[in-house]
C-alpha positions as CSV (number, residue, x, y, z in Angstrom):
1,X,81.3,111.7,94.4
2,X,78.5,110.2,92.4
3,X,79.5,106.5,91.9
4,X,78.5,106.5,87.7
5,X,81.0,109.7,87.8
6,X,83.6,107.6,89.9
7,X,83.3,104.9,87.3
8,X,83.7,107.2,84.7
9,X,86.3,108.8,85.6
10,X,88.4,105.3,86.3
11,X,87.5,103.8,83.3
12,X,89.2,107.0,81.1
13,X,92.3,107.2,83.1
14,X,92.6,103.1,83.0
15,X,92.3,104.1,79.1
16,X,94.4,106.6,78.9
17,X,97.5,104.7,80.8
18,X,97.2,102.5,78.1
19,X,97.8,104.7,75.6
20,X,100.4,106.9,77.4
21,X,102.6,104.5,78.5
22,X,103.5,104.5,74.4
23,X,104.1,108.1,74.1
24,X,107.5,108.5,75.6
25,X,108.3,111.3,73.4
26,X,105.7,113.3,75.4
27,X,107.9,112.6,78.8
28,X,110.9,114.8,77.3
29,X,108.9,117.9,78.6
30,X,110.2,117.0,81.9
31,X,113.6,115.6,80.9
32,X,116.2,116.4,83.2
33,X,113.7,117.3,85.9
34,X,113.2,115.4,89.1
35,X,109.6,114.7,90.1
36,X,109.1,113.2,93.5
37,X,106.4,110.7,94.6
38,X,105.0,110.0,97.4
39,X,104.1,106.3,97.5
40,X,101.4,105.2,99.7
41,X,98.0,103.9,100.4
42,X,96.2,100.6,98.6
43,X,98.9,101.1,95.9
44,X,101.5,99.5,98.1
45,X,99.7,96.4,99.4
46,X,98.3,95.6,95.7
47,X,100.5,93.7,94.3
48,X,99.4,94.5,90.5
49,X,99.9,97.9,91.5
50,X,102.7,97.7,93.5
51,X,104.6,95.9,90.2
52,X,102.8,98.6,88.0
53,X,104.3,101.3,89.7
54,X,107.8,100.3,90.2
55,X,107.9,99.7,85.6
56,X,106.1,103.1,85.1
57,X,109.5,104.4,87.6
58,X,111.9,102.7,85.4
59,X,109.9,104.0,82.6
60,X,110.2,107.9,83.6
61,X,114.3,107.4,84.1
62,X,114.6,105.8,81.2
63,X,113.3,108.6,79.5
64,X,115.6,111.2,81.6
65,X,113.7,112.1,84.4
66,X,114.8,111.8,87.8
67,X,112.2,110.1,89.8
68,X,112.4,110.2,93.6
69,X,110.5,108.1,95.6
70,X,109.1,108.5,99.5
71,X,107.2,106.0,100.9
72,X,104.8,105.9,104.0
73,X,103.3,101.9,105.8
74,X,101.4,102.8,107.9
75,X,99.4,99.4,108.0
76,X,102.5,97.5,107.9
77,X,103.6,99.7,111.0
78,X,100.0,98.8,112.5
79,X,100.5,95.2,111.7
80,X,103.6,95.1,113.4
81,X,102.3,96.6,116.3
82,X,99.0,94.7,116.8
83,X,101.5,91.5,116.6
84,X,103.8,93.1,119.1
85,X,100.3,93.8,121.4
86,X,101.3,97.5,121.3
87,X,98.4,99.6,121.1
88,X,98.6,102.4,118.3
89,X,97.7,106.0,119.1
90,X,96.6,109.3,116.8
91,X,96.6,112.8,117.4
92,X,95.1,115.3,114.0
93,X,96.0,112.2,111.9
94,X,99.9,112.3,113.6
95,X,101.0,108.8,115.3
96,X,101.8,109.0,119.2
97,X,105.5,107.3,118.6
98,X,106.9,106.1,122.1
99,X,110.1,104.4,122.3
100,X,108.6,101.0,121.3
101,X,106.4,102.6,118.6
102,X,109.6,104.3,117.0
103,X,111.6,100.9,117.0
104,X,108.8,99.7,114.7
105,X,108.5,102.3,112.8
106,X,111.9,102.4,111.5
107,X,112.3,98.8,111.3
108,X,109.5,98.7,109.2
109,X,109.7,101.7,107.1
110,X,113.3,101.0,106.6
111,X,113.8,97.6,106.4
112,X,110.5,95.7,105.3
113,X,108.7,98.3,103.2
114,X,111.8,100.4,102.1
115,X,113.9,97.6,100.7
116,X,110.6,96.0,99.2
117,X,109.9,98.8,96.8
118,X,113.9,99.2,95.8
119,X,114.2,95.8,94.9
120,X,110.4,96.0,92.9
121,X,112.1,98.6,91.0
122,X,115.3,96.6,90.4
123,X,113.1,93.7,88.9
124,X,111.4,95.7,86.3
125,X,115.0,97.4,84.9
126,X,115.6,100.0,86.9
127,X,118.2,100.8,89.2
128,X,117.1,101.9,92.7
129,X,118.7,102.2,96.1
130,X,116.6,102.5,99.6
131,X,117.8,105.1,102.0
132,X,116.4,106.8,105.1
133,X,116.6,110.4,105.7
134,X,119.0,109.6,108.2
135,X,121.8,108.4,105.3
136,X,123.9,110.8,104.2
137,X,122.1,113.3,106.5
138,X,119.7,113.5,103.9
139,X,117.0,115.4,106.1
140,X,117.4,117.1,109.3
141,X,114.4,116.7,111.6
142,X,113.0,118.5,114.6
143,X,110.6,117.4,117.1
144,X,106.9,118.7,116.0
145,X,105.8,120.7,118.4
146,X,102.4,121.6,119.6
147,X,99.3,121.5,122.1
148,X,99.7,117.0,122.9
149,X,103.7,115.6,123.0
150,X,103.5,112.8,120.0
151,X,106.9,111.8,121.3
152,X,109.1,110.9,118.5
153,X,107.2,113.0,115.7
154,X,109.3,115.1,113.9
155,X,109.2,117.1,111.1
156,X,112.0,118.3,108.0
157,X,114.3,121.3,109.5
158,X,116.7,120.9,106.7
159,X,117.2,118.6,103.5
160,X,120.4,118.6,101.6
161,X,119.5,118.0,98.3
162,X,123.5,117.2,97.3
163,X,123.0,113.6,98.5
164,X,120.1,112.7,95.7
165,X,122.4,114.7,92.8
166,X,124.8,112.0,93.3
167,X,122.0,109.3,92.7
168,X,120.8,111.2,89.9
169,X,124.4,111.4,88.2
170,X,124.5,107.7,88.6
171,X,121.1,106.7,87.0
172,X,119.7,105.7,90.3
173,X,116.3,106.0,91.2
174,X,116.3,106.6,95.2
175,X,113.5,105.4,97.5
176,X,113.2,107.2,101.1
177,X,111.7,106.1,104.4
178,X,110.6,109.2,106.4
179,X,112.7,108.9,109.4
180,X,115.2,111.1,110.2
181,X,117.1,112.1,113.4
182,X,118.2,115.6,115.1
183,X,121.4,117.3,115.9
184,X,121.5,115.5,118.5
185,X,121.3,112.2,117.0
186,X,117.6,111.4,118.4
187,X,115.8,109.3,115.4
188,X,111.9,111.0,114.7
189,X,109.4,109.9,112.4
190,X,108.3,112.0,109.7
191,X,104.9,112.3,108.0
192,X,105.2,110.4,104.8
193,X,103.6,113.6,102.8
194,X,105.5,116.2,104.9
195,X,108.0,114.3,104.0
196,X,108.0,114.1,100.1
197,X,106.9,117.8,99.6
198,X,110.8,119.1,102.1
199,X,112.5,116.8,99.1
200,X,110.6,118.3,96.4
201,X,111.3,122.1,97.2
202,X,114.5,121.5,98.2
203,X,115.2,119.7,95.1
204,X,113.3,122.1,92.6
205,X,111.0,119.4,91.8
206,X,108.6,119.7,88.1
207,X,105.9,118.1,90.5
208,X,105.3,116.5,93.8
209,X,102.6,113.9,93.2
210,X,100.9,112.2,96.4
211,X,99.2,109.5,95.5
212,X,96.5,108.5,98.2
213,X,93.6,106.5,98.0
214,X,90.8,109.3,97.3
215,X,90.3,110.4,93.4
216,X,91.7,114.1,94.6
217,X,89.8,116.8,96.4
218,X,85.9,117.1,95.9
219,X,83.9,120.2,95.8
220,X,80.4,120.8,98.5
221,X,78.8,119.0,95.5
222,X,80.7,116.0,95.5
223,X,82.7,116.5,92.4
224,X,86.6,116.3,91.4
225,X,88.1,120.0,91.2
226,X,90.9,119.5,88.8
227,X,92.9,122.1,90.0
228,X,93.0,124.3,92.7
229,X,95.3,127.9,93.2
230,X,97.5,128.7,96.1
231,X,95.1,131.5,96.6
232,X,92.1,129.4,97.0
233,X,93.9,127.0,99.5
234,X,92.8,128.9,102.5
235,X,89.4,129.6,101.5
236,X,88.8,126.1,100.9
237,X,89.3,125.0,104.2
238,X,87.7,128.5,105.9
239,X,84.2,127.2,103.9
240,X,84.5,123.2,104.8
241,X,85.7,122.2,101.2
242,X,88.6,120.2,102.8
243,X,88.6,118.9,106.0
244,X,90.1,116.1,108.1
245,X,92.9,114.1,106.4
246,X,92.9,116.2,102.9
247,X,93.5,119.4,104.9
248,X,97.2,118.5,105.7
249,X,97.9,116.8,101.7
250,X,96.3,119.8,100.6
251,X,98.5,121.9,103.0
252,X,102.0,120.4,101.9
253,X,101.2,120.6,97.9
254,X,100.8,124.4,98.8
255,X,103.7,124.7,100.9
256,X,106.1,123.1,98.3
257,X,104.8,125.0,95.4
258,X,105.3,128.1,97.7
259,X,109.0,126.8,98.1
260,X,109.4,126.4,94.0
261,X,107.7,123.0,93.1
262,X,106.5,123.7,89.8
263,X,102.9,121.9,90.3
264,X,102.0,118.9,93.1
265,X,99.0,116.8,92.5
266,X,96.8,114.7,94.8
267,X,95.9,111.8,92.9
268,X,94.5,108.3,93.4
269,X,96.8,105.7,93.6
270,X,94.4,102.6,93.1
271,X,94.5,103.9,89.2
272,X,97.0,101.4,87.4
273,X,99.1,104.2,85.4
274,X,98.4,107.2,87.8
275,X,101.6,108.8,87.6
276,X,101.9,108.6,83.6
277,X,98.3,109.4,83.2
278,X,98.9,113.1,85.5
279,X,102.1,113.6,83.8
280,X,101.0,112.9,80.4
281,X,97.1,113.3,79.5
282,X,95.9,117.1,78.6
283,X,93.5,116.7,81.4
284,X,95.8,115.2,83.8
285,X,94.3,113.0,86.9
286,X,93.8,114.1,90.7
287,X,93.9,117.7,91.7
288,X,96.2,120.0,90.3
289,X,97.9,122.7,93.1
290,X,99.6,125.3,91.2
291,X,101.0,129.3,92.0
């Protein structure tokens, strides 16, 4: 993307959050609806917008929405790791997690990061409470399988949405590390994305929104497309439209509208005010995936 047409476009949705975050009246479109979030990328390790998006999560319960939060960390994991002097691996974008890796990952994902963004939420007004899939058997994993063994990589066999109804009925705003374990008890990390979109169908979600650290997916020309149909999906990555990382976001905000999420977005979450600006503004912000 043209940079004068990056600028642009970060300088109206700055705007716009502005504005928005004032129109609460709008937000009763989605009242009573859940909306999950994926939480990741330079979002999480700026601390402006790391504080900017735990208020804009109070704001959306305030207002009767159910916000549900899943998180990924990967640097934090990487961190961890380069301090431990254990080298990290990746297959297709998918972390090699060995017995040592998956210690890490789980005390990092649920402990450090996890509890971080719970109690950021609790200190602007809300009310939120950091889980792992593995809590209430929130999610069922399997082992991913395919051509390389990633070890302890699973994926989301089953979710049972019961457990977040009973933080909904109580006003709280849950926060989920990706790691869940097996039938057999065996704890597997979870893509944070893959993650997010198994809550949101199970759920019924209004929207999964993944907020990454790209403005949304660009054209051959360089440009944002604003929205993009199921049917497209596959012709899109056929012609070279989307390709390395964006293939497997793209990939789950088609899945979960296939499993009845009413709209997911990709959507950059360096933008202070992402979240309200997408759910908010006529134009909306990222790329809209929708049946």
């Amino acid at each position: 993307m043209p940079q004068s047409e990056y600028d642009e476009l970060m300088t109206r949705y700055r705007a716009e959050a502005k504005v928005l975050r004032g129109a609460l009246p709008d937000l009763r479109r989605y009242y009573g609806r859940s909306i999950v979030i994926k939480f990741g990328g330079h979002a999480m390790t700026d601390p402006k917008l790391f504080e900017a998006f735990a208020k804009d999560m109070v704001l959306l319960r305030q207002v009767g929405i159910h916000p549900i939060v899943v998180h990924g960390g990967g640097p934090q994991i990487n961190h961890m790791l380069d301090e431990l002097k254990h080298e990290a691996t990746f297959v297709d974008g998918l972390r090699v997690t060995d017995t040592t890796t998956m210690g890490v990952v789980e005390m990092v994902l649920s402990g450090q990061v996890n509890k971080s963004i719970a109690l950021a939420i609790n200190r602007a007004g809300g009310r939120a409470v950091g889980i792992s899939g593995k809590d209430g058997d929130l999610v069922r994993a399997v082992k991913v399988q395919g051509a390389q063994d990633l070890g302890f990589v699973g994926e989301p066999e089953l979710v049972n949405p019961a457990v977040l109804s009973s933080f909904e009925a109580s006003g709280i705003i849950p926060v989920i590390a990706p790691i869940a374990a097996d039938a057999d008890g065996q704890t597997f990390n979870i893509n944070g994305d893959t993650m997010a979109g198994a809550i949101a169908s199970a759920v019924g979600a209004a929207r999964l929104m993944l907020l990454t650290d790209v403005i949304g997916v660009l054209d051959k020309q360089g440009h944002l497309m604003t929205e993009i149909k199921l049917d497209q999906v596959a012709a899109l990555r056929q012609d070279g439209t989307i390709k390395g990382g964006m293939i497997p976001k793209l990939e789950t905000c088609a899945k979960a509208v296939s499993g009845g999420v009413g709209a997911a977005v990709i959507l950059d979450g360096r933008i202070e005010g992402a979240v309200i600006v997408e759910l908010l503004s006529k134009s909306g912000a990222g790329t809209l995936v929708r049946a």
